[in-house]
C-alpha positions as YAML, in Angstrom:
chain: A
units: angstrom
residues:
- id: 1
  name: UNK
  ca: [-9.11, 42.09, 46.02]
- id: 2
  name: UNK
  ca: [-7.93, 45.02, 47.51]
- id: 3
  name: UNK
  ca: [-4.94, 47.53, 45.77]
- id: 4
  name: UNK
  ca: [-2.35, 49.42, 47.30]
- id: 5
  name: UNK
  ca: [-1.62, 52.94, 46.55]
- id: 6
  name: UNK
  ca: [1.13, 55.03, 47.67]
- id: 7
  name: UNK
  ca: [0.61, 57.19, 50.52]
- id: 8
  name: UNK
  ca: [0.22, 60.95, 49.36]
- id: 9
  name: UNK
  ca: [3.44, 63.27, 50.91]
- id: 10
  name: UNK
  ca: [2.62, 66.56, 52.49]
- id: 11
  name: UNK
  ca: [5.49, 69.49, 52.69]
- id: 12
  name: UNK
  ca: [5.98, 70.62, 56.12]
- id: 13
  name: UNK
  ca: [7.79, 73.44, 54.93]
- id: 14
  name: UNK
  ca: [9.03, 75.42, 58.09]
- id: 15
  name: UNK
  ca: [6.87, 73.33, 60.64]
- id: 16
  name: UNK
  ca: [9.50, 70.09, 59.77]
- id: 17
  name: UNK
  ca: [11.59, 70.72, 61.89]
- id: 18
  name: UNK
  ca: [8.94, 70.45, 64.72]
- id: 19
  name: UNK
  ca: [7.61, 67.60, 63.14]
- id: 20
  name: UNK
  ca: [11.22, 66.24, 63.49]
- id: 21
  name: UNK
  ca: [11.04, 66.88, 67.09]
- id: 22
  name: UNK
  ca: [7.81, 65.19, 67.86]
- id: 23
  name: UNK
  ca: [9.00, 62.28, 66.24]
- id: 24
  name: UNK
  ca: [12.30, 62.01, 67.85]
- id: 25
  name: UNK
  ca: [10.50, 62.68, 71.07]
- id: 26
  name: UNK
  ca: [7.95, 59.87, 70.75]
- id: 27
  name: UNK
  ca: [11.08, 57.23, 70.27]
- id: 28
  name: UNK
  ca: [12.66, 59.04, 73.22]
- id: 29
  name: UNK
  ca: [9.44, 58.41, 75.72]
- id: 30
  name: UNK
  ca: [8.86, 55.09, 73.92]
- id: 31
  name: UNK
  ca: [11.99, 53.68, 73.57]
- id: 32
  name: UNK
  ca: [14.69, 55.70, 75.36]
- id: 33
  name: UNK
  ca: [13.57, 55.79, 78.96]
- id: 34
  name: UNK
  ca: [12.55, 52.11, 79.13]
- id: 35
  name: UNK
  ca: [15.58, 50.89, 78.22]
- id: 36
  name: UNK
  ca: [17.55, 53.70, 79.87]
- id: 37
  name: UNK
  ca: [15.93, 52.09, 83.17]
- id: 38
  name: UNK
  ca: [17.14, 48.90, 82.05]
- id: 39
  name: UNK
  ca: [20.88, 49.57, 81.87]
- id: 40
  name: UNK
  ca: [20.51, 51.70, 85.00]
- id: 41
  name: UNK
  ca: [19.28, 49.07, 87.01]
- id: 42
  name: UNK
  ca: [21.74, 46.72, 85.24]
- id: 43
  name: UNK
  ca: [24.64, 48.32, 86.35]
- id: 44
  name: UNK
  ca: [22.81, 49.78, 89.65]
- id: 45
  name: UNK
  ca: [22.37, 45.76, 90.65]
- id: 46
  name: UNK
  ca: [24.32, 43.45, 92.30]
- id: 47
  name: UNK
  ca: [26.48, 41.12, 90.23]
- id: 48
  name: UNK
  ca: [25.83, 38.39, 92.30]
- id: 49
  name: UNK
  ca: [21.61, 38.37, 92.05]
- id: 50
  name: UNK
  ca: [22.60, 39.07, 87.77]
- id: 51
  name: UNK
  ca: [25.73, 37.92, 86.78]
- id: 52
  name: UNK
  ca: [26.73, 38.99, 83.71]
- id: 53
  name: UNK
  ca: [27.41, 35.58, 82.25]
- id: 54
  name: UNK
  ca: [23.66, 34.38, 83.76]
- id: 55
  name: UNK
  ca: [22.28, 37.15, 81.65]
- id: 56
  name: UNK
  ca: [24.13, 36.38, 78.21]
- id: 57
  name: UNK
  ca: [22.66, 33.00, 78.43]
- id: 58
  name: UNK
  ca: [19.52, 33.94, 78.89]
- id: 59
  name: UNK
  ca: [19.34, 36.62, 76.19]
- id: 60
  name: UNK
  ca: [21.02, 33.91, 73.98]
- id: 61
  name: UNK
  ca: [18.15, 31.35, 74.96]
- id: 62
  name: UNK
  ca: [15.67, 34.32, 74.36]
- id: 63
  name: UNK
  ca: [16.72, 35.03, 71.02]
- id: 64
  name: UNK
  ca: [17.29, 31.40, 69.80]
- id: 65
  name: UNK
  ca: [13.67, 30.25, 71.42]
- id: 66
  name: UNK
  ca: [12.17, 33.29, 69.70]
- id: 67
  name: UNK
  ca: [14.08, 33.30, 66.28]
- id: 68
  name: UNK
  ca: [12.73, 29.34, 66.12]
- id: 69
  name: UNK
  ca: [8.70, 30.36, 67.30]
- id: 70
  name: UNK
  ca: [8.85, 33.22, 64.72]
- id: 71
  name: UNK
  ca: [10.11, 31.00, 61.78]
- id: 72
  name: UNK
  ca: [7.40, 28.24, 62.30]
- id: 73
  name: UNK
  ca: [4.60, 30.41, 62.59]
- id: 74
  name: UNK
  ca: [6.12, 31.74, 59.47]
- id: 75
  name: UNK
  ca: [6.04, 28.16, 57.80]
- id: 76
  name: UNK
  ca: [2.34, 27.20, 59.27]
- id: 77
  name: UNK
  ca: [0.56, 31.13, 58.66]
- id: 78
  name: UNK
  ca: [1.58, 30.65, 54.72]
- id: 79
  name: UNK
  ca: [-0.21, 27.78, 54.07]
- id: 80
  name: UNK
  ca: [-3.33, 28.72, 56.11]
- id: 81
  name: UNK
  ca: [-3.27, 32.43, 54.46]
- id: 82
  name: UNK
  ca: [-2.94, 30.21, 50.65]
- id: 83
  name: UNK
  ca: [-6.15, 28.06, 51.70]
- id: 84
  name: UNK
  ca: [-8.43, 30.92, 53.21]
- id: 85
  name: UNK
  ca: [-7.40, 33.53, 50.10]
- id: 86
  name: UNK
  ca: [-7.59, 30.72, 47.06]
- id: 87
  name: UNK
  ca: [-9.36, 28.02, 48.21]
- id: 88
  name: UNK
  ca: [-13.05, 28.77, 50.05]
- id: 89
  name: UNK
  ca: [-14.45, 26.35, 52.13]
- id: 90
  name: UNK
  ca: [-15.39, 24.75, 55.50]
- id: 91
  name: UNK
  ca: [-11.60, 23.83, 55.77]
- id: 92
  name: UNK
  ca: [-10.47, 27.13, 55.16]
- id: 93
  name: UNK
  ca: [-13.03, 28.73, 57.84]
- id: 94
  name: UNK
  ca: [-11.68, 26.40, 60.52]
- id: 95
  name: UNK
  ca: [-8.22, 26.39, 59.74]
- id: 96
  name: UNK
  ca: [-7.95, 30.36, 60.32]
- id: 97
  name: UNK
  ca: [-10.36, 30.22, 63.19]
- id: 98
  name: UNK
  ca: [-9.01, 27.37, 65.07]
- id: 99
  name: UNK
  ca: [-5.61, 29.03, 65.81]
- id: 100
  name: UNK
  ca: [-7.45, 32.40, 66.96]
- id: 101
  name: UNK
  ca: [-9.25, 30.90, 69.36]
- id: 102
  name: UNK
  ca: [-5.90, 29.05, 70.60]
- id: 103
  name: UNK
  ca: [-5.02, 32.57, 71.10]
- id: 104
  name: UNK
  ca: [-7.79, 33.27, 73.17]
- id: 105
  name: UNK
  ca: [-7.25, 30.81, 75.83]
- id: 106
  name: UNK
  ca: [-4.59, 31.48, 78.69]
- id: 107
  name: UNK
  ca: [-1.04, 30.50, 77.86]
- id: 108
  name: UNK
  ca: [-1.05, 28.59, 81.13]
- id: 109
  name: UNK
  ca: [-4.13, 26.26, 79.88]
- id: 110
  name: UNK
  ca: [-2.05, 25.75, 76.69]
- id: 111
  name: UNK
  ca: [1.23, 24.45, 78.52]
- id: 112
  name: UNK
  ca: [-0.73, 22.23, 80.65]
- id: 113
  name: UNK
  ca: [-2.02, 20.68, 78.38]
- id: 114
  name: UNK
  ca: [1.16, 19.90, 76.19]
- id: 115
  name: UNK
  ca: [2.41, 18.76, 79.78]
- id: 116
  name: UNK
  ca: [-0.24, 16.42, 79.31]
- id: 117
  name: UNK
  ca: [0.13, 15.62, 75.85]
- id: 118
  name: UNK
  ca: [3.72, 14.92, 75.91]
- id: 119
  name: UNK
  ca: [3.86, 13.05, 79.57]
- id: 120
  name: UNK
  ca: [1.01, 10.48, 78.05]
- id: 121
  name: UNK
  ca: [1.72, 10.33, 74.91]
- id: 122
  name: UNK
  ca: [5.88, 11.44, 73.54]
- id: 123
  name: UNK
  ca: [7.60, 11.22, 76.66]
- id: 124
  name: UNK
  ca: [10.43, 11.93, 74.68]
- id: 125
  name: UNK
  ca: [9.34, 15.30, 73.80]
- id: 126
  name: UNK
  ca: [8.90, 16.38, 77.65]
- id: 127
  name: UNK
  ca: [10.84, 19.51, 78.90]
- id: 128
  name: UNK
  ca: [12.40, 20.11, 75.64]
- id: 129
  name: UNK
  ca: [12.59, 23.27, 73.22]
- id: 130
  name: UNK
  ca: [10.54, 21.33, 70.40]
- id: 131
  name: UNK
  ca: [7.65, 21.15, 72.86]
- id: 132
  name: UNK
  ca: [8.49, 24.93, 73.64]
- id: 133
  name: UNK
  ca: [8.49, 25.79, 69.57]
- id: 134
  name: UNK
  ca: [5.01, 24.37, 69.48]
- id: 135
  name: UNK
  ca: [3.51, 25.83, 72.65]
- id: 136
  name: UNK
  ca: [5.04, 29.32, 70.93]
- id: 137
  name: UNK
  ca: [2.99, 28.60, 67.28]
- id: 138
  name: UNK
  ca: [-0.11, 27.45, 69.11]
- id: 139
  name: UNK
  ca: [-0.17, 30.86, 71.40]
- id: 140
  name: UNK
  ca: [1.12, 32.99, 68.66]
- id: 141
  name: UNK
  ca: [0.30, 31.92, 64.79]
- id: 142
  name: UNK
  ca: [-2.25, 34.47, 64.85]
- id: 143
  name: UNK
  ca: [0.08, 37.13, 65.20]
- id: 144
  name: UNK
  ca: [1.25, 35.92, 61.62]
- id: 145
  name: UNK
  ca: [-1.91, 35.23, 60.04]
- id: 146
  name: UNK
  ca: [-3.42, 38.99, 59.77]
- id: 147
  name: UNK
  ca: [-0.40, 40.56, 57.64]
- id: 148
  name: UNK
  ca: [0.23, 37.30, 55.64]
- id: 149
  name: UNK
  ca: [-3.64, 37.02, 54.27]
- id: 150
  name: UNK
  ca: [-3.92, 40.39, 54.12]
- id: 151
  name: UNK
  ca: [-0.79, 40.59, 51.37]
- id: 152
  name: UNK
  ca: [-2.25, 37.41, 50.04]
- id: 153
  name: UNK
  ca: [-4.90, 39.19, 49.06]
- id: 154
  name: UNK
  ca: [-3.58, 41.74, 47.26]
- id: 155
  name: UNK
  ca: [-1.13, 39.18, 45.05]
- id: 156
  name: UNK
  ca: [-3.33, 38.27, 42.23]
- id: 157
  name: UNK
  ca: [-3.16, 34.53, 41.29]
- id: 158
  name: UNK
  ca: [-3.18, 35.54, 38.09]
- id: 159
  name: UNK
  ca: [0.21, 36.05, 37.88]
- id: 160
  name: UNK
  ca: [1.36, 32.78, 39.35]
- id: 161
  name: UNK
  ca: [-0.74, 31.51, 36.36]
- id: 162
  name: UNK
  ca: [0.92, 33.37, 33.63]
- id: 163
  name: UNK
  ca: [4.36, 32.43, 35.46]
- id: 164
  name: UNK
  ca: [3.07, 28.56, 34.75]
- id: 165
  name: UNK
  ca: [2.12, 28.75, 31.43]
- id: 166
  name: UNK
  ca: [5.58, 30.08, 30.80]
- id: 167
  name: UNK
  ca: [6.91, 26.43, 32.30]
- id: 168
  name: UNK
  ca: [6.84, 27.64, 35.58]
- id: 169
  name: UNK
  ca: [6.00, 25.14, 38.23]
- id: 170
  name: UNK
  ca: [3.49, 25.89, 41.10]
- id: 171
  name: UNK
  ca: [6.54, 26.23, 43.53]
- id: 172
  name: UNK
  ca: [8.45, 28.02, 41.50]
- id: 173
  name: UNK
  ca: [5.80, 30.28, 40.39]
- id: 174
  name: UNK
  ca: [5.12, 30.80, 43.89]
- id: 175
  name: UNK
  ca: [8.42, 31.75, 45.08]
- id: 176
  name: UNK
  ca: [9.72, 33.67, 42.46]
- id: 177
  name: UNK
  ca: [6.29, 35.51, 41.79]
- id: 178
  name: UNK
  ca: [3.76, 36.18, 44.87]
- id: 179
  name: UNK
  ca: [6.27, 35.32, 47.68]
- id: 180
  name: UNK
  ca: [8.46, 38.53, 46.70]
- id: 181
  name: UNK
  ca: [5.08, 40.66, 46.58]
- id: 182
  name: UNK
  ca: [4.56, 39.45, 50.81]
- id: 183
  name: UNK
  ca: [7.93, 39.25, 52.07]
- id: 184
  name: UNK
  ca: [6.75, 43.01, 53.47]
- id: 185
  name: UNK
  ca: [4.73, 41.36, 55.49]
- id: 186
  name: UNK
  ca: [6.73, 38.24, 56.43]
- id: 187
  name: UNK
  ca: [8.70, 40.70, 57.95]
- id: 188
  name: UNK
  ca: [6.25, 42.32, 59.97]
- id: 189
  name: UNK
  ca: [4.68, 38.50, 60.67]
- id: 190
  name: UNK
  ca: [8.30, 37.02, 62.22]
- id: 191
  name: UNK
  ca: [8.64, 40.78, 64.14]
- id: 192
  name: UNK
  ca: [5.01, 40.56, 65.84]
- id: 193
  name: UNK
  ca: [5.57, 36.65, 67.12]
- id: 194
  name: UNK
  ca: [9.65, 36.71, 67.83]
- id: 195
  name: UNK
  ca: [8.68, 40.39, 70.34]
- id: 196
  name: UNK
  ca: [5.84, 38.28, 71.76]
- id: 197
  name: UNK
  ca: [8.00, 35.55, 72.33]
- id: 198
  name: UNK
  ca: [11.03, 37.10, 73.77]
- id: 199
  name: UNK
  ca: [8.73, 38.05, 76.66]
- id: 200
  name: UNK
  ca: [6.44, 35.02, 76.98]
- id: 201
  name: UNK
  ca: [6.37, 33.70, 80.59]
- id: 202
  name: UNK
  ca: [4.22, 30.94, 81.63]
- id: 203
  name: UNK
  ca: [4.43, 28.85, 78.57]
- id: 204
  name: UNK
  ca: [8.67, 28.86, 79.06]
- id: 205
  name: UNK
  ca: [8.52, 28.21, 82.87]
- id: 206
  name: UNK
  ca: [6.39, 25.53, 82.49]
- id: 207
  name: UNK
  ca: [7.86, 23.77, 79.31]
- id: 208
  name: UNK
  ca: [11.40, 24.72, 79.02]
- id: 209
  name: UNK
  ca: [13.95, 22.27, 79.55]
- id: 210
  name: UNK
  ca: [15.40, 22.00, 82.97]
- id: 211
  name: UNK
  ca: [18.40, 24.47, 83.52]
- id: 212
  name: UNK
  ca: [17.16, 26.90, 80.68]
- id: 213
  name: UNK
  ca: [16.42, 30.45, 81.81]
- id: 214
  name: UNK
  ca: [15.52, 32.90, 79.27]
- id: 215
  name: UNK
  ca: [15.26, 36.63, 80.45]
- id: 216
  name: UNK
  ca: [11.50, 36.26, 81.08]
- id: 217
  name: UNK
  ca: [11.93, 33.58, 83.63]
- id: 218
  name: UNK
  ca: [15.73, 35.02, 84.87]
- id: 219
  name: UNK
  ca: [14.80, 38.68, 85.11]
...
């Protein structure tokens, strides 16, 4: 069980304002002349290769498709980080290992085979953003694991016991007790898979439904 402790704070003094600067400059070469390219070559391109309509939709489908992969990997990395922290066992081994070495594998070998899976066996699910969702939480769960069990592991079930013996149920203890003490890491969980999703290519092209660009697959 490991225990967090805050980070100690050095003074600067007169050397903050260079500190500052570094800073600022990092974002600038990170951040700033990426997207400054971007818009350039935005408004540098012709409107009829990128309409401007063409490219709302896709950012729309980006951020809906993303939003949605983020939230169940979210829903599926909880209970996987609650078995592996609390509850040892075989189980618990495979359940975090399995989706890691999902990860490993191409994203191309895991939209072929939902192609397969879903042409065989749920037609019905072919070509639509369900099958999509689950492609995205097989390729990225992972992502979500590593923050979730590592906060996991620092909330002591010891207090989601005292919250029961007060009348507490497990839910409730759960939610109103450890799931406050993660939610840092939720956070960083959903950022990790929606930034990897946003820009996932081969998975969408092959399993989006037909007439949905996102601005992987448009730009």
């Amino acid at each position: 069980q490991g225990a967090a402790r805050r980070a100690e704070q050095v003074q600067l003094g007169k050397w903050s304002f260079f500190g500052q600067l570094y800073c600022l400059a990092l974002a600038i070469i990170g951040s700033g002349i990426p997207l400054g390219m971007l818009v350039y070559w935005l408004v540098k391109g012709s409107s009829a290769a990128f309409p401007m309509a063409a490219i709302g939709e896709a950012l729309f489908a980006s951020l809906s498709l993303a939003l949605g992969g983020a939230a169940l990997c979210l829903v599926l990395a909880v209970p996987v980080g609650l078995l592996v922290v609390r509850y040892k066992g075989q189980l618990a081994i495979w359940a975090e290992r399995l989706p890691y070495l999902l990860h490993a594998l191409p994203g191309l070998v895991i939209a072929l085979a939902l192609v397969y899976f879903s042409l065989h066996y749920v037609p019905a699910l072919y070509q639509t953003s369900a099958l999509l969702l689950i492609a995205y939480a097989l390729l990225f769960l992972p992502l979500a694991q590593a923050p979730i069990r590592t906060a996991l592991n620092k909330a002591a079930p010891q207090l989601e016991e005292a919250a029961r013996t007060l009348g507490a149920s497990s839910f409730s203890a759960f939610c109103r007790v450890t799931l406050p003490i993660i939610f840092p890491a939720l956070g960083a969980a959903f950022a990790l898979v929606f930034l990897d999703a946003m820009k996932e290519l081969t998975a969408t092209l092959l399993l989006s439904p037909t007439g949905l660009n996102t601005l992987a697959t448009q730009v």
